[in-house]
NUNU-435819 format. One line per field, with one value per residue (C-alpha): z, x, y. Coordinates in Angstrom, 3 decimals. Layout:
residues N
zz = c(Z,...)
xx = c(X,...)
yy = c(Y,...)
This chain:
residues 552
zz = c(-75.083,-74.914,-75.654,-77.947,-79.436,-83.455,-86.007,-83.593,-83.086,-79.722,-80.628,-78.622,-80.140,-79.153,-77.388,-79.513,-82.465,-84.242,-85.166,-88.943,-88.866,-88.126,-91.000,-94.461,-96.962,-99.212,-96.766,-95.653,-98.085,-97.008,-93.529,-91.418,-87.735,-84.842,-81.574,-78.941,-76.091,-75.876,-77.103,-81.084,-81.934,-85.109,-86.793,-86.678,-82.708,-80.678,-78.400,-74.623,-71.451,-70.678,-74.189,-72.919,-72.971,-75.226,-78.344,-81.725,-83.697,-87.365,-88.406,-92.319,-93.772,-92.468,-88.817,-87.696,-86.102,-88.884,-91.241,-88.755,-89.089,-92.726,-93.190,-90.672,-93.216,-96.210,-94.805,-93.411,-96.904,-99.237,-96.260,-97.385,-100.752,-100.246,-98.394,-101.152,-103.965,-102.213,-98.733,-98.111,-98.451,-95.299,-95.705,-93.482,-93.457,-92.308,-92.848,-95.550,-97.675,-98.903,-96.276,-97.677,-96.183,-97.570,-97.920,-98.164,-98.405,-95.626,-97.704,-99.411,-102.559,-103.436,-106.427,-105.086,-108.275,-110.430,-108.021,-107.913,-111.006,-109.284,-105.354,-107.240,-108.468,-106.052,-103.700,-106.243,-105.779,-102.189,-102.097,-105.383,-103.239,-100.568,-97.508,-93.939,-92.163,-88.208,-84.362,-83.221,-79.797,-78.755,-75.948,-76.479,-77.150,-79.692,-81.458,-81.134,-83.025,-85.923,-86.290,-87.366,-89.763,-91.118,-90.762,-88.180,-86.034,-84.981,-83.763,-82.095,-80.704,-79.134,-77.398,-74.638,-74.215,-74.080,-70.181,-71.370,-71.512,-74.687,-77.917,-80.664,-84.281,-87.506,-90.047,-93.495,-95.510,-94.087,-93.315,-90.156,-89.130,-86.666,-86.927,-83.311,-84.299,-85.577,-88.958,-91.404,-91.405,-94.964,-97.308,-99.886,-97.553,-98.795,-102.271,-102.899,-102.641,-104.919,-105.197,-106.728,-106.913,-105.442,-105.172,-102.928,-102.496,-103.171,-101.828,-100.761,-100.037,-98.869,-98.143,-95.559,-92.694,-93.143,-96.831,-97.349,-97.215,-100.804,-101.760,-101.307,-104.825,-104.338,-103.441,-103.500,-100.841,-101.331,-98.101,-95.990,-97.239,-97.112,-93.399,-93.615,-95.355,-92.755,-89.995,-91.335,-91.444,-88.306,-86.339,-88.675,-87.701,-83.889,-84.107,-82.580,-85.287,-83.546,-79.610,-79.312,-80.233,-77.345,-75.023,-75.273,-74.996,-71.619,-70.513,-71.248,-68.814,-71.719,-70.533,-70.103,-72.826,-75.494,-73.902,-74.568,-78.272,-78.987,-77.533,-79.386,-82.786,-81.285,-80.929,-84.270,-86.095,-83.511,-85.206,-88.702,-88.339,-86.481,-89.506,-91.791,-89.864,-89.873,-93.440,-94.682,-91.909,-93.624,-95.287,-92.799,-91.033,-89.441,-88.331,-88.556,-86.588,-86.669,-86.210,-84.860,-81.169,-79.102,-81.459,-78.058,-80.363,-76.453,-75.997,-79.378,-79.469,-76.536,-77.313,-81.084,-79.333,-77.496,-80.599,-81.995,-78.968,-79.625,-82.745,-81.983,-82.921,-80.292,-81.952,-80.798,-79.982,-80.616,-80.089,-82.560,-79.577,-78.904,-82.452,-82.060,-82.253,-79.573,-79.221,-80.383,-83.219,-84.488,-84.362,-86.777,-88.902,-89.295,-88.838,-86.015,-82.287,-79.842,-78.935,-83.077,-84.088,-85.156,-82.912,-85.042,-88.703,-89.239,-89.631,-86.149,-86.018,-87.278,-89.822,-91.347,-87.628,-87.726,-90.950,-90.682,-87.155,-89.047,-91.551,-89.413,-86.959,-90.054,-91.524,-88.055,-87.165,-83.208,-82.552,-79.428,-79.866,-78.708,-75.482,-75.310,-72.172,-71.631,-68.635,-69.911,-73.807,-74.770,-76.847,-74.399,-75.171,-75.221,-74.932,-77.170,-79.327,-81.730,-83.504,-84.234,-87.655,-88.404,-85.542,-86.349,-85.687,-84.222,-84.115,-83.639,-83.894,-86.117,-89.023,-88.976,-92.178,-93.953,-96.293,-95.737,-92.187,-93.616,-96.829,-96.197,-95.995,-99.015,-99.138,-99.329,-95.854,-93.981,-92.975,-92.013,-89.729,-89.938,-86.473,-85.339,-84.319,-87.310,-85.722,-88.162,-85.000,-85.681,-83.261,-85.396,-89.366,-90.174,-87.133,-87.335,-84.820,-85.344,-85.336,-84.230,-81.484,-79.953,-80.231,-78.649,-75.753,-74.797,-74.758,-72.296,-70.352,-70.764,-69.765,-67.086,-65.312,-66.046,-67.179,-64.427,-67.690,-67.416,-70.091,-71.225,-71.855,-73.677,-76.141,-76.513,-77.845,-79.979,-82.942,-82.813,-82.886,-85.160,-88.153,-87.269,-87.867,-91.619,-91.820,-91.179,-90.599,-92.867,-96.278,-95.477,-94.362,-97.928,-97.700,-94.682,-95.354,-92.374,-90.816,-87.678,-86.585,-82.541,-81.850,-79.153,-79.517,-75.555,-75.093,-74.810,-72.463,-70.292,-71.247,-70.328,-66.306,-66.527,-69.450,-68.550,-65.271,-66.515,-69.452,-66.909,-65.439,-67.782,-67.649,-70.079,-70.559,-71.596,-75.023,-74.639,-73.932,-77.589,-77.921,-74.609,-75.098,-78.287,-76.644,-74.035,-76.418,-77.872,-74.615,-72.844,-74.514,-73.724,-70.971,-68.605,-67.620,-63.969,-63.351,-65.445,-63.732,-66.594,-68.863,-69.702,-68.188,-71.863,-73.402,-75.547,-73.456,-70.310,-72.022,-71.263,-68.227,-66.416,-64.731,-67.320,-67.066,-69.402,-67.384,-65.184)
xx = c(-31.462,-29.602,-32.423,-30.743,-32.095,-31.058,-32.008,-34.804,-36.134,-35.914,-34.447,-34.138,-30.471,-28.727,-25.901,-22.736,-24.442,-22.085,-23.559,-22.876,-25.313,-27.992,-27.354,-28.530,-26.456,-26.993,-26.549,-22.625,-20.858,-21.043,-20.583,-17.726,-17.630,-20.478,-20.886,-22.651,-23.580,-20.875,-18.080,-16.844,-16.764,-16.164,-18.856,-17.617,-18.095,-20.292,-22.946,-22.748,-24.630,-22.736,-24.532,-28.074,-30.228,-27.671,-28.438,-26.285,-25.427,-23.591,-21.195,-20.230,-17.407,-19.488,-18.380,-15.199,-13.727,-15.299,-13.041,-9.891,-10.727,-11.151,-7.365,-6.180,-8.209,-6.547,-2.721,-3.370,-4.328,-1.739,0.735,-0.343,0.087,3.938,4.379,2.787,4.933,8.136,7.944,11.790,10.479,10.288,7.859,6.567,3.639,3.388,0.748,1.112,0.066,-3.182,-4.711,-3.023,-0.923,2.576,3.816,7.632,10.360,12.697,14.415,17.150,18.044,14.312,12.494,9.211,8.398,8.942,6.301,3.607,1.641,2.093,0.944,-1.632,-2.964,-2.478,-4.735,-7.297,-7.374,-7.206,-9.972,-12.333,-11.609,-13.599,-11.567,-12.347,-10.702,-10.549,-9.703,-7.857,-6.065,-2.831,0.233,3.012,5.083,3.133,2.431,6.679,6.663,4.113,6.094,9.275,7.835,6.665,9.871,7.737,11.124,9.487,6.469,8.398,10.003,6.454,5.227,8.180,5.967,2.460,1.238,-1.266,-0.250,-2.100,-2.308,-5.149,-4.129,-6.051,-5.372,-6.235,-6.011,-2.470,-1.123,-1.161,-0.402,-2.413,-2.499,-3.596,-6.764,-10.484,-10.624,-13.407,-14.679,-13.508,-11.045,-14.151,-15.448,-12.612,-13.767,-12.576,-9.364,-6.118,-2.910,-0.108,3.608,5.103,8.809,10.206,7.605,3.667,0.461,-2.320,-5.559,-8.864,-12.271,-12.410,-15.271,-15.704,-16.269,-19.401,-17.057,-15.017,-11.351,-10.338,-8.786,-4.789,-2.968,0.567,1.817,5.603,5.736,4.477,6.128,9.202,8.495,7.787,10.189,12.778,10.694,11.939,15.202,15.705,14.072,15.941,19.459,18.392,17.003,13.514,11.307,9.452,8.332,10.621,13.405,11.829,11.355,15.213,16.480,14.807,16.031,19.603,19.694,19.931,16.590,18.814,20.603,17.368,15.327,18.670,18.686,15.012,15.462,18.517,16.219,13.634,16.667,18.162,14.657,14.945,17.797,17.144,14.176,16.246,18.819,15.907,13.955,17.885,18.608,15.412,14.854,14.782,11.936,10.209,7.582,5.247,5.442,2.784,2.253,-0.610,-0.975,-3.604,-4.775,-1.509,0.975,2.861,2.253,2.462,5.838,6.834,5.953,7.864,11.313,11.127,11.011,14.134,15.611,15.104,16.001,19.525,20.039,19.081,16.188,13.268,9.626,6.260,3.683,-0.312,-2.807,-5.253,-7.697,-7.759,-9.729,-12.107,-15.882,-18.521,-20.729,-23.812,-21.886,-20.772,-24.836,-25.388,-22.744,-23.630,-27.830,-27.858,-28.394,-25.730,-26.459,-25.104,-22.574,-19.268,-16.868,-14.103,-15.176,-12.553,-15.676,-15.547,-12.519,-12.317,-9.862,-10.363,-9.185,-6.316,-5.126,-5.203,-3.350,-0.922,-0.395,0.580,2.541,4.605,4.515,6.197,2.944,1.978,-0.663,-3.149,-4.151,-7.714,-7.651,-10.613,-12.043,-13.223,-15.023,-17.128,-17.302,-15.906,-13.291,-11.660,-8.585,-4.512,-1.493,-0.279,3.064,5.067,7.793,11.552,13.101,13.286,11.328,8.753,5.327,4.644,1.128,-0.646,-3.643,-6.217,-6.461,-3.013,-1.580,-4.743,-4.310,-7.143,-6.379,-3.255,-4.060,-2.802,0.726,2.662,3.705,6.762,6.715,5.275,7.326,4.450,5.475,3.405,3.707,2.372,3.549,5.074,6.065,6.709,6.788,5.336,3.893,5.264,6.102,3.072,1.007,1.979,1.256,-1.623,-0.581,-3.750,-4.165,-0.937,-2.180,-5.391,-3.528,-1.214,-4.606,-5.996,-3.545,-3.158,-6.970,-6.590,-3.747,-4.571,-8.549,-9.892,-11.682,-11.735,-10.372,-14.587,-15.094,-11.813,-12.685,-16.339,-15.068,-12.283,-14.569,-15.540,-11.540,-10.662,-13.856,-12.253,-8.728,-9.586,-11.940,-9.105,-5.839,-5.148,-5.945,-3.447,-0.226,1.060,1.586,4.545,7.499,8.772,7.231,8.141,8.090,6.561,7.017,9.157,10.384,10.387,6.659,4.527,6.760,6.118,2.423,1.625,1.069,-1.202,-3.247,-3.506,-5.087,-7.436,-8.870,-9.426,-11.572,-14.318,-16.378,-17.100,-20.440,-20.007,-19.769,-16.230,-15.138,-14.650,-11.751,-10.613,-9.885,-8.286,-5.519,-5.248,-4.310,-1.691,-0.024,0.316,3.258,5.483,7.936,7.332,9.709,8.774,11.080,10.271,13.119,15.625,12.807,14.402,11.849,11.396,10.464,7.534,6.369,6.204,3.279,1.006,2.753,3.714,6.630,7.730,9.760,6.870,4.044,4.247)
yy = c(-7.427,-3.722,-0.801,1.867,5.054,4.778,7.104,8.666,4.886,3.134,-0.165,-3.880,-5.755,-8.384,-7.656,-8.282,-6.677,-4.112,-0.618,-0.927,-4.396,-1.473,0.337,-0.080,-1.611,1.469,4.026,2.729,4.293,7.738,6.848,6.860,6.231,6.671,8.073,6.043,7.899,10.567,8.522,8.033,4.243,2.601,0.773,-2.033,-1.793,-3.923,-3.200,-4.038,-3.624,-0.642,1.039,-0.037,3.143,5.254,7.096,5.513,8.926,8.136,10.317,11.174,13.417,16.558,15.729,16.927,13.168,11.831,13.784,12.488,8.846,9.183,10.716,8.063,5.490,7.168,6.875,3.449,2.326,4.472,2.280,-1.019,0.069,0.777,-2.550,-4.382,-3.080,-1.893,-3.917,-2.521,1.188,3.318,5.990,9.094,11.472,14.517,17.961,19.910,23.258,23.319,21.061,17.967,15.121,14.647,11.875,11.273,8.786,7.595,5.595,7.596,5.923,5.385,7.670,8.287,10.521,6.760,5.366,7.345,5.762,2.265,3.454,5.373,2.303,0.271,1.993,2.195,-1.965,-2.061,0.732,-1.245,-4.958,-3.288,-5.250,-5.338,-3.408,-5.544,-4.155,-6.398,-6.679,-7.876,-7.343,-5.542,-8.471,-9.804,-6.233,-6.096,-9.068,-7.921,-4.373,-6.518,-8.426,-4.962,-3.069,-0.524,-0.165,3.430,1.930,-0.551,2.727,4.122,1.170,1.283,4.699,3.336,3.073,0.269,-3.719,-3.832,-2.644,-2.023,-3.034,-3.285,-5.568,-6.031,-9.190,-10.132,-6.212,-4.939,-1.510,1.069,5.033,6.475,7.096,5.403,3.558,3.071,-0.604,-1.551,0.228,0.343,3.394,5.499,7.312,10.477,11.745,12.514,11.475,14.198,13.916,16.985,16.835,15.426,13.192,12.749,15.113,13.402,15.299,14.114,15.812,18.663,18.556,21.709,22.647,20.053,16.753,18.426,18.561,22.028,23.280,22.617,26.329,26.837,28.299,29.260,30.590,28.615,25.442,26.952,26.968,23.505,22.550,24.448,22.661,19.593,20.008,21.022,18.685,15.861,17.978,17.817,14.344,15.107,13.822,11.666,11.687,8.333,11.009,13.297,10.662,9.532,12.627,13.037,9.655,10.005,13.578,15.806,17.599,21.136,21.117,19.992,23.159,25.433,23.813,24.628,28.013,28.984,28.020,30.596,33.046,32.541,33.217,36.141,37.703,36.827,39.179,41.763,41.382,41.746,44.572,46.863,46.148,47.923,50.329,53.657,52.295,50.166,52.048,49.670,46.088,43.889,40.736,37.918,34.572,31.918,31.249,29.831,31.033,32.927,36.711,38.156,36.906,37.357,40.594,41.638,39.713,41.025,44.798,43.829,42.396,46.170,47.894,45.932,47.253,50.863,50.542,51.983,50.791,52.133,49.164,50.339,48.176,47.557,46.891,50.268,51.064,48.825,50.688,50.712,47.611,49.891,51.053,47.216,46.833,49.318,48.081,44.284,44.455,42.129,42.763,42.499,38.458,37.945,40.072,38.637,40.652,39.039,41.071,43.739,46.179,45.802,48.526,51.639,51.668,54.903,56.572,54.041,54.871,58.520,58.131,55.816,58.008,61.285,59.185,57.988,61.315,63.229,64.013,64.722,61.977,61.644,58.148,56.599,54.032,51.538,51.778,47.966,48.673,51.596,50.179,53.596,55.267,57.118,59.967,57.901,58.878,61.619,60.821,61.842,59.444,60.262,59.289,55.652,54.521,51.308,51.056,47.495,46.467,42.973,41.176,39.220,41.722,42.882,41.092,42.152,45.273,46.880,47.315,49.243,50.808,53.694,52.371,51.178,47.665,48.586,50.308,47.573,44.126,41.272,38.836,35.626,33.710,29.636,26.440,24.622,21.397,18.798,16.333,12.586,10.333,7.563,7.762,7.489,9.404,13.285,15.285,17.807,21.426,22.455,19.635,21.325,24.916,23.920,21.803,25.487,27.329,24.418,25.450,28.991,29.153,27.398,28.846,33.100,32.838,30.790,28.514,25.030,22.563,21.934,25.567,25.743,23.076,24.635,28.032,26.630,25.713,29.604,30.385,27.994,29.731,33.102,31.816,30.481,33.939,36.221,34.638,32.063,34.316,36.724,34.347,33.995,37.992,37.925,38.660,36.390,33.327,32.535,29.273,29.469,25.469,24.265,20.576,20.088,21.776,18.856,17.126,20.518,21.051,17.106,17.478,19.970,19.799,15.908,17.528,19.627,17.029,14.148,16.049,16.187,13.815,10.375,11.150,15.000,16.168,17.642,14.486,13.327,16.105,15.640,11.859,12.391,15.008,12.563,9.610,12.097,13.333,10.297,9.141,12.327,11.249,14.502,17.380,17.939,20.713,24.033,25.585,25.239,27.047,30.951,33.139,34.928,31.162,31.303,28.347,31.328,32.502,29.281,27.879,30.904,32.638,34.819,38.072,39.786,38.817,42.363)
């Protein structure tokens, strides 16, 4: 008998029981997957030896790998749908606006706007038959052999990757198919979501972890899926859609020449915003630049100033830092004592002193800007300028899109610059790579290699980042006039050696480890670029790796 802790019981099972025969029959719906002991496991999983003393946690849509095995659940199951109905149909998913997956077809002939009503209902039967949904494990010649019969050539493709003899499937009824990640036991789990054409293809959006297990109302974002859309298209131009098209490139010796490609996209963005910036210049006064954690704004910042400088054009950098108020001040402000405050409010700067500088600096005014003196917590006296005609203002950080950090500037003054990784990379056609998995992977390694912080304490804060980033960030990136896209095709491939470092190290048992084995699943089927020698010394990537020209 294994002793377990379950629902603050201590419990003697057999071993081979799975978790979900502990549960209620009228409790499963709601549920997802478990954790047992510091590890997520599905519940269909069954107990061992190794469990014996462990506490059985359940998870539901409020838990954030919950929420990830549910999407992987959803695609898996909108899948089947297409191979029932159109079996010949090659179909890929990928993130979207509005939180949502997108779904798109391959195949180019194929209408998916004329199919929607039929996968629509078609998932609806899968999800009402309530079928189980089985682990099941097999080699890699025998998972080859299922992927034909399924037309999965690309996930043929990622096995030659996969360091492991084996492979984990799941099949349902007579499909089989697997999605790097968890999967609820039986389709009849999945119960809320909707399914929306949206040219070219359909949006499919599911419950968020963190907005009570709801849909999030649907928001166009023009912008953004422009970006997206742009995203696309290049990587399908370049042939890097998938990390088989990454991994071949490498293999073949074209390791110098893909880093120069990806660059090159980084410089063309470069001068499209230089082109844009000139054009408007008499009327551009200030430049404002934000984006979320990992996004390379340091870089950025300093190659768009040498963009400028290029064109004449000699910009002024202040740094919002420098407004921020005194710790006892922020106190007074918010109510709470120093252990609560948010740091990350924008009542946290002074924006009526900022304006007003703003204003004179813009208005030929001599200016004697303030200097935050971190190790004293003070407002100290800056450096005293004055600005000659047509000269920007460039400033950056988490507020800077917002306009009432700037309200003293008319719109039409200002040119906002949204920046973050936009990869529209895949795993396989129907595994995309997370954009957020990546960002947090650069700051792994950022933090490791110029903050002395371990991979753990990385993934501890990033929950923190990530609330600030919907706070403050997200809001406002509708309002750029330019988005520019920070991903580099080759990163991972760069990123692998070390961040693979610093996440083994944490341990099996600690609670860091659930993220940590996830990245790990994700990098380790990136061949890796041992030499960073071929990397310019201005690359984006410089930022989290080192060596670059802008570190002095």
């Amino acid at each position: 008998m294994i002793r377990v802790k379950f629902n603050n019981e201590q419990l003697s099972v057999k071993e081979g029981t799975r978790v979900l025969e502990l549960v209620e029959r009228g409790e499963r719906k709601n549920l997802v997957v478990c954790q047992v002991g510091a590890q997520i496991k599905e519940l269909n999983y069954r107990l061992s030896e190794k469990n014996d003393g462990m506490t059985i946690k359940l998870l539901n849509l409020n838990n954030a790998e919950a929420g990830r095995a549910y999407r992987a659940s959803l695609r898996y199951i909108v899948a089947m749908a297409f191979y029932n109905i159109y079996p010949d149909v090659k179909i890929r998913f990928s993130y979207n606006i509005s939180r949502s997956i997108f779904c798109r077809a391959l195949t180019k002939s194929f209408n998916m706007a004329r199919a929607v009503e039929a996968i629509s209902a078609e998932v609806e039967r899968i999800i009402e038959a309530d079928l189980p949904i089985e682990r099941v494990t097999v080699t890699i010649a025998e998972a080859t052999e299922i992927y034909k019969k399924f037309h999965l050539d690309d996930k043929i493709e990622i096995l030659k990757y996969r360091p492991e003899n084996t492979v984990h499937l799941y099949k349902c009824g007579d499909y089989y198919n697997y999605l790097h990640n968890y999967m609820v036991p039986s389709t009849g789990c999945i119960h809320n979501y909707t399914i929306t054409p949206y040219s070219p293809g359909i949006i499919i959006q599911y419950p968020r972890h963190d907005l009570d297990a709801n849909i999030p109302e649907f928001e166009e974002e023009a912008t953004y899926c422009k970006t997206l859309q742009r995203a696309y298209d290049w990587a399908e131009r370049a042939k890097v859609q998938t990390v088989a098209d990454i991994n071949r490139k490498i293999e073949r010796g074209e390791v110098l020449e893909f880093v120069q490609m990806c660059e090159a996209y980084h410089n063309r963005q470069l001068a499209e915003l230089g082109d844009a910036i000139e054009r408007e210049i008499e009327d551009v006064r200030l430049v404002a630049i934000a984006g979320p954690s990992s996004s390379g704004k340091t870089t950025f910042c300093n190659r768009l100033r040498i963009e400028l400088l290029s064109r004449g054009i000699d910009p002024v950098t202040i740094s919002m830092d420098d407004y921020y108020f005194e710790k006892e001040k922020i106190c007074e402000i918010q109510g709470k004592p120093l252990s609560e405050l948010d740091l990350e409010h924008i009542a946290c700067l002074d924006i009526d002193l900022f304006n007003k500088d703003l204003f004179d600096l813009i208005n030929g005014e001599k200016v004697t800007l303030p200097r935050f003196d971190f190790k004293s917590g003070r407002r100290v006296a800056g450096r005293t300028i004055r600005l000659e005609q047509n000269v920007p203002i460039i400033i950056e950080g988490i507020h800077a899109l917002n306009e009432r950090l700037t309200r003293s500037i008319p719109k039409h003054r200002k040119f906002k610059i949204y920046i973050a990784p936009h990869t529209q990379l895949n795993i396989d056609d129907h595994s995309p790579l997370s954009v957020t998995d990546a960002r947090l992977i650069r700051r792994i390694v950022r933090d490791m290699n110029f903050r002395n912080c371990p991979a753990a304490n990385t993934i501890d804060m990033w929950q923190s980042v990530r609330n600030g980033e919907f706070r403050w960030i997200y809001p406002n990136q509708e309002n750029a006039d330019y988005v520019f896209n920070s991903s580099l095709g080759y990163e991972m491939c760069v990123l692998k050696k070390q961040a693979m470092e610093a996440l083994q190290q944490i341990d099996a048992a600690a609670p860091q480890y659930l993220v940590a084995n996830r990245l790990i699943k994700t990098l380790k089927y990136f061949r890796d670029i041992g030499d960073d020698s071929m990397i310019p010394c201005n690359s984006l990537l410089r930022e989290f790796i080192g060596g670059s020209c802008f570190e002095v």
